[in-house]
Every structure is written in C-alpha cells, then in structure tokens.
C-alpha positions in Angstrom: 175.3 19.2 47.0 176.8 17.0 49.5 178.4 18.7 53.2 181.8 19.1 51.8 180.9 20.9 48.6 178.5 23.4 51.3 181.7 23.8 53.5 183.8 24.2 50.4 181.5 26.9 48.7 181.6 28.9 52.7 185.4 29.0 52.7 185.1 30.0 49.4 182.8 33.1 50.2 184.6 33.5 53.5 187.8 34.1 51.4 186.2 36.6 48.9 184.5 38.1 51.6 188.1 38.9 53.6 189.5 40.1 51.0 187.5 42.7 51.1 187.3 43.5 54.5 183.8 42.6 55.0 182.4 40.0 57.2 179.1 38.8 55.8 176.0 36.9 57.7 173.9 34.6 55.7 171.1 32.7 57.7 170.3 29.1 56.0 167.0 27.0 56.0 165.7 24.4 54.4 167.9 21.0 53.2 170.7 22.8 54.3 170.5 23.7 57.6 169.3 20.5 58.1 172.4 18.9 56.7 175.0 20.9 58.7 173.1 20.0 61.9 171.8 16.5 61.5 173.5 12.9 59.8 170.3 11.8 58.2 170.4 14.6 55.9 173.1 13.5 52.8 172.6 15.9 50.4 170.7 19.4 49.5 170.0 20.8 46.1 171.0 24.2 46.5 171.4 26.7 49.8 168.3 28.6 50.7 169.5 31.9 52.9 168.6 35.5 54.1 171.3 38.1 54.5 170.1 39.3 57.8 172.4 42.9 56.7 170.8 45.1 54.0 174.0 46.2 53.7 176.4 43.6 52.8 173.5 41.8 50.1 175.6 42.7 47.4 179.1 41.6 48.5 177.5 38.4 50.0 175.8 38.0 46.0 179.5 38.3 44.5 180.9 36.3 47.2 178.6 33.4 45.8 178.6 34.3 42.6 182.7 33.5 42.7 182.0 30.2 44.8 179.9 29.9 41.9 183.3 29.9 39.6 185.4 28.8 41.7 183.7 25.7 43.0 181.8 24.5 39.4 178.4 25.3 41.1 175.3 26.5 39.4 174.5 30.5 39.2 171.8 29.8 41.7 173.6 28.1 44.4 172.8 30.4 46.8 169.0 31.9 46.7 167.0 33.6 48.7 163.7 32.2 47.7 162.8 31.4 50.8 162.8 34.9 51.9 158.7 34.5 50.8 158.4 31.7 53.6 159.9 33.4 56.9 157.4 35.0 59.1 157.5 38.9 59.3 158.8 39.0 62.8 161.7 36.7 61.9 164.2 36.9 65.4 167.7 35.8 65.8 167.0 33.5 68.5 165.0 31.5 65.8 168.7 30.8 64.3 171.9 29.1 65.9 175.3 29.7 65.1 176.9 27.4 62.1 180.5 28.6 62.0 182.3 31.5 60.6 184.3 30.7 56.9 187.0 30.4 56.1 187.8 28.2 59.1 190.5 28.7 61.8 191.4 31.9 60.0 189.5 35.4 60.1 186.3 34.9 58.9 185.0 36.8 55.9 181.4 34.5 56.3 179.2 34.1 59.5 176.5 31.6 58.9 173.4 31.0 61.1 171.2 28.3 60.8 167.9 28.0 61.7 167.1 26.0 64.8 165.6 22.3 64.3 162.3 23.5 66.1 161.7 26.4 63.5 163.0 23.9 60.4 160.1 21.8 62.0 157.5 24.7 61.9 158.4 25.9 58.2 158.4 22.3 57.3 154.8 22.0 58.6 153.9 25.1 56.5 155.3 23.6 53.1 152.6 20.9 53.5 150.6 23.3 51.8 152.6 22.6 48.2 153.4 19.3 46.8 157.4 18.5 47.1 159.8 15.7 44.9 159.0 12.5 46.8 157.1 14.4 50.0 160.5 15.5 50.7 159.2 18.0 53.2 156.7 15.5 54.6 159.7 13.5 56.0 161.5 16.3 57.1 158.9 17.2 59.2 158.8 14.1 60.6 162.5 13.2 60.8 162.5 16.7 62.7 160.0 16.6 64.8 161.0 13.2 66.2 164.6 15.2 67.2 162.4 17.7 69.1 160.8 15.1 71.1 157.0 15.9 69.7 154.5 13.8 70.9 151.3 15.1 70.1 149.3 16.8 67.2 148.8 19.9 69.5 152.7 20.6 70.0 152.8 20.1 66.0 150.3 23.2 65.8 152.1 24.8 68.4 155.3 24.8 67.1 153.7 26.3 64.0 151.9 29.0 65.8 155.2 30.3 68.2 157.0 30.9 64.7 154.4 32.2 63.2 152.3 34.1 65.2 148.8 35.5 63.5 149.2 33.1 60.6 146.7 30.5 60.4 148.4 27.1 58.6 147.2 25.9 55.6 144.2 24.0 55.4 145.7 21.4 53.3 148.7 21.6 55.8 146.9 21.0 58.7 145.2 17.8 57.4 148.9 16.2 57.0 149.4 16.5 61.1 147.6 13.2 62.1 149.6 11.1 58.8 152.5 13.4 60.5 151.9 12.5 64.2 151.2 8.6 62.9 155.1 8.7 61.3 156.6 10.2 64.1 154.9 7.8 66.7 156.5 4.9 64.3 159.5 6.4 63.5 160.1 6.2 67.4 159.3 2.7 67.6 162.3 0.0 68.1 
C-alpha cells in the first residue's frame, strides 16, 4: 500500500464513520506511521493500529471492513496485531496527531501516529524476530538517524523510556553495535 491508497482507505472510514455520527481514533505504528511522516518510507503492507476507545472498536472494524470494499483492499488491511507489542503503560504523548478523515470536511476518523522516537524504540524491540529483508533493522536505523542518536546508550535508552521494566531482548540487544555502526555511516557524506 502506497500513501495515497492509506489516505484513500482514511477518507474512506472517515466517511462511514460520519455517517454515523461517530468520530473514531485509530493510533498507527509500524510501516505506516512511518510513511505518513517520513519520504524514505514508499510503501507499507498493511496498517497496524490500536483503537485507543473501547467503545467505538466495532464501528472503526466496519468502517475498515467497507474501505475494505470500497477501496479493493484485503480483509486485513487494518489489524491490530501490534496491540501484543505496545508497552502496558502505553500514553498519548507517545503519539502525534496525523489528520482527521475525511479531509477539509467533518471528520468521522482521527488518526494518531506514533512518534519517530517510540517507532525507533519498538523497532529496536522487533530485533528480537527475523523480518523480510531485516526490514526492521533499517527502520531502526533510518529512524534513529532522524532522532539524532549517537550512541549505543541513547539506543538503550530510548528503549527503556517506552518501555519501562522490560528488559530488551537478548538477541535484540546484540543488533545495537551493527545498529550504531549503520547509523554512524548512514550519517556520513
């Protein structure tokens, strides 16, 4: 899924989500979230969210579910998989605001996306699976060269501010020097 067919799947649930008088909030991680906020990013396989409301879940699942339809999308678009790999205390200033859908009219859809640094901190957890191609390996690093970090000790300390009380991954925590050794080249004309 490219930007435009996210955007177009949002206006989508924005509309369904008017309709019905309900104004839904989805928080997005993952691929996503880092291509609505950043250019490197082309392309996501599907949208990885939370609905921070308990009590809009369903009307937010049928608002995707006719995005679904509407925009020739797969059932599972829109998961919330990654529910398993926020940390308990999960707090809204761990998100920024994305836009409300549909755009320049009332909005039916409110989605938050979660902030480079905390992309950069789940990324770092992930480590501790293999992904297609070490796709999160270089999002870590293509994040954490946007946050400015310079050091295997800020890597670890991103990790620990969002996820206080966890300890990361052995396996995980091996990858920071090959991380810190990217991002020091990565920053180099």
């Amino acid at each position: 899924m490219d930007i435009d067919t996210v955007v177009r799947a949002f206006e989508s649930m924005g509309r369904y989500l008017r309709k019905r008088e309900v104004v839904g909030e989805i928080a997005v991680y993952g691929g996503t979230a880092i291509l609505l906020q950043f250019p490197w990013r082309k392309a996501t396989e599907d949208v990885d969210a939370t609905y921070p409301e308990l009590e809009t879940e369903g009307v937010i699942k049928d608002a995707a579910a006719y995005a679904a339809i509407e925009c020739g999308l797969p059932d599972d678009w829109l998961n919330n998989a990654v529910g398993g790999f926020t940390p308990k205390d999960e707090r809204d200033e761990f998100f920024l605001l994305h836009g409300d859908y549909p755009r320049g009219e009332k909005p039916g859809l409110r989605v938050m996306v979660a902030k480079p640094e905390y992309l950069c901190a789940m990324k770092l957890k992930a480590l501790a699976r293999e992904s297609y191609q070490d796709k999160d390996f270089n999002d870590l690093v293509e994040l954490a060269v946007g946050a400015g970090v310079t050091s295997e000790s800020e890597l670890s300390d991103l990790f620990s501010n969002f996820f206080p009380g966890e300890t990361l991954d052995p396996v995980a925590a091996a990858r920071i020097p090959e991380a810190l050794k990217a991002i020091v080249g990565r920053r180099m004309p």
